[in-house]
C-alpha positions as CSV (number, residue, x, y, z in Angstrom):
1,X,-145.3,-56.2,64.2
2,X,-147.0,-56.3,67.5
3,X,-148.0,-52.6,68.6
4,X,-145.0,-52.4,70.4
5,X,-143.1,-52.4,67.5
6,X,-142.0,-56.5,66.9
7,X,-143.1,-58.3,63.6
8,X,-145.7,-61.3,64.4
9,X,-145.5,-64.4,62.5
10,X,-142.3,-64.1,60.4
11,X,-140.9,-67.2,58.6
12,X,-137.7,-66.6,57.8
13,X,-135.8,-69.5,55.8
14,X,-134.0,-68.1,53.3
15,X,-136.3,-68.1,49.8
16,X,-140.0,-69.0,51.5
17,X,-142.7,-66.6,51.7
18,X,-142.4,-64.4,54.5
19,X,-145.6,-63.2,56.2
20,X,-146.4,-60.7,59.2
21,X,-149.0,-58.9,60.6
22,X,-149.0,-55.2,61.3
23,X,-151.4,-53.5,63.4
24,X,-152.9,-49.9,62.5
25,X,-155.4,-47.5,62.1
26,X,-154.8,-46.0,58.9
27,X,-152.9,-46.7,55.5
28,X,-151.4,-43.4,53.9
29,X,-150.6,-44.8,50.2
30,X,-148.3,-42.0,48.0
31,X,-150.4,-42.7,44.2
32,X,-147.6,-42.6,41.6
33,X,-145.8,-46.1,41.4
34,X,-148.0,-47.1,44.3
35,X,-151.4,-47.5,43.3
36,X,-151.1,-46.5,39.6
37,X,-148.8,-47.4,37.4
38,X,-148.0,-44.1,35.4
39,X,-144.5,-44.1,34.7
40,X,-145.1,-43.8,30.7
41,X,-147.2,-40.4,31.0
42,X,-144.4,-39.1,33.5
43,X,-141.4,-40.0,31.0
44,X,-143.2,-38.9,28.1
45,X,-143.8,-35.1,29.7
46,X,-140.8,-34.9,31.5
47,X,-138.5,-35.9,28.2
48,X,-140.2,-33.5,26.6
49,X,-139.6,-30.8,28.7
50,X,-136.4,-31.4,29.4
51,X,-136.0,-31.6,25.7
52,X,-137.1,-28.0,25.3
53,X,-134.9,-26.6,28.2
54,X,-131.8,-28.0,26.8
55,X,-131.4,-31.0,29.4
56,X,-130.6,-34.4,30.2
57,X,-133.7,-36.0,30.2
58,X,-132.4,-39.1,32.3
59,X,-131.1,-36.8,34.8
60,X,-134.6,-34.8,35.0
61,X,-136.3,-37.6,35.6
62,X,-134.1,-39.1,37.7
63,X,-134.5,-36.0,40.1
64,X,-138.5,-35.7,39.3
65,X,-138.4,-39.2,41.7
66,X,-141.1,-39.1,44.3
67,X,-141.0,-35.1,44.5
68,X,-143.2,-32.3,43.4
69,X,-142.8,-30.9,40.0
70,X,-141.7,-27.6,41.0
71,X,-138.9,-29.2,43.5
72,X,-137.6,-31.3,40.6
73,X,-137.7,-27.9,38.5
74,X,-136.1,-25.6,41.3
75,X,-133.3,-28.0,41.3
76,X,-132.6,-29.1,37.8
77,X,-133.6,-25.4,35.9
78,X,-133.1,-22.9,38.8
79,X,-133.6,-19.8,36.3
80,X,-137.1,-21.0,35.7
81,X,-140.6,-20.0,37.4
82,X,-140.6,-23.5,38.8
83,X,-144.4,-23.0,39.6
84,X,-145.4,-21.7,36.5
85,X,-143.6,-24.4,34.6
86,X,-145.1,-26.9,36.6
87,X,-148.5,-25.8,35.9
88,X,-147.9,-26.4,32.7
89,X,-146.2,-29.7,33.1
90,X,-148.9,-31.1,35.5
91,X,-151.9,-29.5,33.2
92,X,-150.2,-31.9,30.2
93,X,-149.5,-35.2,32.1
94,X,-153.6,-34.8,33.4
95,X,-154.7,-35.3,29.7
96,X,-152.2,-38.1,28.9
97,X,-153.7,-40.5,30.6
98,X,-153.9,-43.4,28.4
99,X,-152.1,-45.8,29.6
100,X,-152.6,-45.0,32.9
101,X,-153.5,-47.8,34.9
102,X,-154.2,-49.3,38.5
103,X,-150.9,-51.5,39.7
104,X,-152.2,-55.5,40.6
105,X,-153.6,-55.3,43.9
106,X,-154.8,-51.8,44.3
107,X,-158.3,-52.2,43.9
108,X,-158.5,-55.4,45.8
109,X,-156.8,-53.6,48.7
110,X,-158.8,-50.4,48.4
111,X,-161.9,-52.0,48.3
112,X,-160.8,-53.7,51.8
113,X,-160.5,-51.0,53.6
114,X,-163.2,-48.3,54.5
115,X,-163.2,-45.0,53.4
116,X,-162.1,-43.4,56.6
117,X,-159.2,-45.7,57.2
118,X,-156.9,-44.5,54.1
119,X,-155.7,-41.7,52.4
120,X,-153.4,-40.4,49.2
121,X,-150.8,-38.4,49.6
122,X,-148.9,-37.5,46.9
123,X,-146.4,-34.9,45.1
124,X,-148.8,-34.3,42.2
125,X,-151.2,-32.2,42.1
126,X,-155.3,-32.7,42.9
127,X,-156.5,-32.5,39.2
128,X,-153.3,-34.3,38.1
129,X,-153.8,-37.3,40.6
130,X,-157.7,-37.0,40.1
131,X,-157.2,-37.4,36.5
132,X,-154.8,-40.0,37.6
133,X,-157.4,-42.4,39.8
134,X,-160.0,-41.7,37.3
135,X,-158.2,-43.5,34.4
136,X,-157.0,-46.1,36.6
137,X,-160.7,-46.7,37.8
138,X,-159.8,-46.7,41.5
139,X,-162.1,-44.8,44.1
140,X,-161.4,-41.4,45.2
141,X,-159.9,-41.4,48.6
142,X,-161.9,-39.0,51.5
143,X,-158.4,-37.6,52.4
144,X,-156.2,-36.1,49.2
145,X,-153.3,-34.5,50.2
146,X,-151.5,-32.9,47.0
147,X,-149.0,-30.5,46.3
148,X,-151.1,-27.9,46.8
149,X,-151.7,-28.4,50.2
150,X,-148.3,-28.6,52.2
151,X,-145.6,-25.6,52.0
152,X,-142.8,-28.1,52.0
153,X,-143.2,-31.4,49.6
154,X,-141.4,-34.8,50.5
155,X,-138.8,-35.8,51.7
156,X,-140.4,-33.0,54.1
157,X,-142.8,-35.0,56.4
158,X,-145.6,-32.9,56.3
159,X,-148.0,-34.4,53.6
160,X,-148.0,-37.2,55.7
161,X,-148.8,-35.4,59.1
162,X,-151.7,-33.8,57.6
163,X,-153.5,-37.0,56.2
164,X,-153.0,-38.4,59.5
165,X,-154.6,-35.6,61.3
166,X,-157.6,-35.8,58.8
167,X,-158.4,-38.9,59.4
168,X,-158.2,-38.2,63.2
169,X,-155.5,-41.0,64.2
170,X,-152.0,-40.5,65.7
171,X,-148.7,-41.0,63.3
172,X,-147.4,-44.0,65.1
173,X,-150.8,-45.7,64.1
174,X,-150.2,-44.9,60.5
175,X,-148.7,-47.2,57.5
176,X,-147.1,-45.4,54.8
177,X,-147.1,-47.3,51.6
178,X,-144.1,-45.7,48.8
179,X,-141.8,-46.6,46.4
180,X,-139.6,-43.7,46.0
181,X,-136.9,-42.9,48.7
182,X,-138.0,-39.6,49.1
183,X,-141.4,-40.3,50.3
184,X,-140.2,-43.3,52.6
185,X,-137.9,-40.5,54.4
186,X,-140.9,-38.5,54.7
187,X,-143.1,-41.5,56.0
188,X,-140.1,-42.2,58.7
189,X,-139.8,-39.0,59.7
190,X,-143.7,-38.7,60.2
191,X,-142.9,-41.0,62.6
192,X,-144.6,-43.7,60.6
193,X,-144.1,-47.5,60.1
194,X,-143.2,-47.6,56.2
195,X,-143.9,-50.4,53.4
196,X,-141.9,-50.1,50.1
197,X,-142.9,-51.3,46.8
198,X,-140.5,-52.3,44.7
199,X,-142.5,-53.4,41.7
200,X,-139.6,-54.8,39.8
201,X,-137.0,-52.2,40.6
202,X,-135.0,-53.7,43.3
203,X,-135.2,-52.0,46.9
204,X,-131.9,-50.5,47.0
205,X,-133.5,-47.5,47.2
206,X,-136.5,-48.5,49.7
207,X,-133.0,-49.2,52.4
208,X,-135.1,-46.8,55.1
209,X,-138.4,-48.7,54.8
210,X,-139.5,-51.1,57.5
211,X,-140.3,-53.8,55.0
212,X,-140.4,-54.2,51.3
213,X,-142.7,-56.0,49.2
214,X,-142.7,-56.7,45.6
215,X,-146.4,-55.3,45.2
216,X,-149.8,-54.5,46.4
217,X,-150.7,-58.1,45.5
218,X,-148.5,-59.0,49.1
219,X,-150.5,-56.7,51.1
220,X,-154.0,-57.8,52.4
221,X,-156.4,-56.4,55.3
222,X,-157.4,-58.8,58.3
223,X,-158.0,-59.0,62.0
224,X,-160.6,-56.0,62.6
225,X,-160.8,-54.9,66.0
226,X,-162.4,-51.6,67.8
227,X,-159.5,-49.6,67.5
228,X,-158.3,-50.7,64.0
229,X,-157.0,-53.5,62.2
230,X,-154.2,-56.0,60.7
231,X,-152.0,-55.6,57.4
232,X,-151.1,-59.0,56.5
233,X,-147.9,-58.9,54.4
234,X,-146.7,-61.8,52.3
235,X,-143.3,-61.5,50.6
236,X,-140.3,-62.9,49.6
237,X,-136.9,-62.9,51.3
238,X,-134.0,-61.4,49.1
239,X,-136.0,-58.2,47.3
């Protein structure tokens, strides 16, 4: 996109690469499926637990999608102290970290970008996604926004308000990078241009992002200028 909105140098025959530019001053990136790949700690805790509870398992994680902990557990175990539970839940999955690992391009698009220019932001919370980065030996962003620090936790937009007020720069100069459909609502409605990762999963569920990319790997940084600089995205028609 141009800043006014309009994508610059798409191709777009049907089945060859398709690239853009996107201008901006700051990337928000949510962590879980984004820039770690952690989806074997998150099954294994939340089967468990929904194990114990006497619950679908499928279903719980199904709803655990790109939401806090305690939202998932307010809505699939009202009865519960969803906080407490959580805790607990949280406390577990920041110890299993074995098979945590950074998804292909992450580092090489972190180290890209300076320190002031991106953020986390993430339904986890900070010693869960600190625990989180650590194993996947990517650098600790200068803005964290966790679970902790919003009242509300996405879809709600305002994880993503508060990074961008952080790091000093308006919404509208902001990319969101997600893969969950809760967190691109909460990037849109944060008034946010928003990339979804679909890392294999199809992007039926990315429908509300502004352009979908198969992973990290697409995504490159370019064009510096004063008052920010270019995303290059490289992807495929038909994801």
């Amino acid at each position: 996109m141009d800043r006014s909105g309009a994508w610059l140098g798409v191709q777009t025959h049907p089945g060859w690469p398709v690239t853009a530019e996107l201008h901006c001053s700051a990337v928000l990136f949510d962590l879980d499926g984004v820039l770690v790949r952690s989806t074997d700690s998150v099954r294994r805790s939340w089967t468990e637990w929904a194990r114990r509870q006497g619950l679908d398992p499928e279903l719980v994680l199904a709803a655990s999608s790109g939401v806090r902990s305690a939202d998932t557990i307010r809505q699939v175990a009202p009865s519960l102290d969803a906080v407490a539970e959580a805790a607990r839940l949280e406390a577990a999955q920041a110890v299993d970290v074995t098979d945590v690992v950074a998804v292909p391009g992450a580092a090489a698009l972190l180290d890209g970008l300076t320190r002031p220019e991106w953020a986390v932001v993430t339904s986890g919370t900070k010693p869960l996604a600190a625990a989180r980065l650590r194993a996947a030996g990517l650098a600790a962003p200068e803005v964290l926004v966790t679970a902790e620090r919003v009242e509300r936790g996405k879809p709600d937009p305002a994880g993503y308000m508060l990074a961008a007020r952080l790091l000093g720069t308006s919404p509208g100069d902001c990319i969101v990078v997600e893969d969950a459909e809760a967190g691109v609502e909460a990037g849109r409605r944060a008034g946010m241009r928003v990339i979804g990762v679909a890392d294999g999963h199809g992007s039926a569920h990315l429908a509300g992002a502004d352009l979908v990319v198969e992973s990290l790997a697409d995504l490159g940084v370019t064009g510096r200028s004063d008052d920010g600089f270019l995303i290059r995205i490289t992807r495929t028609d038909g994801l």
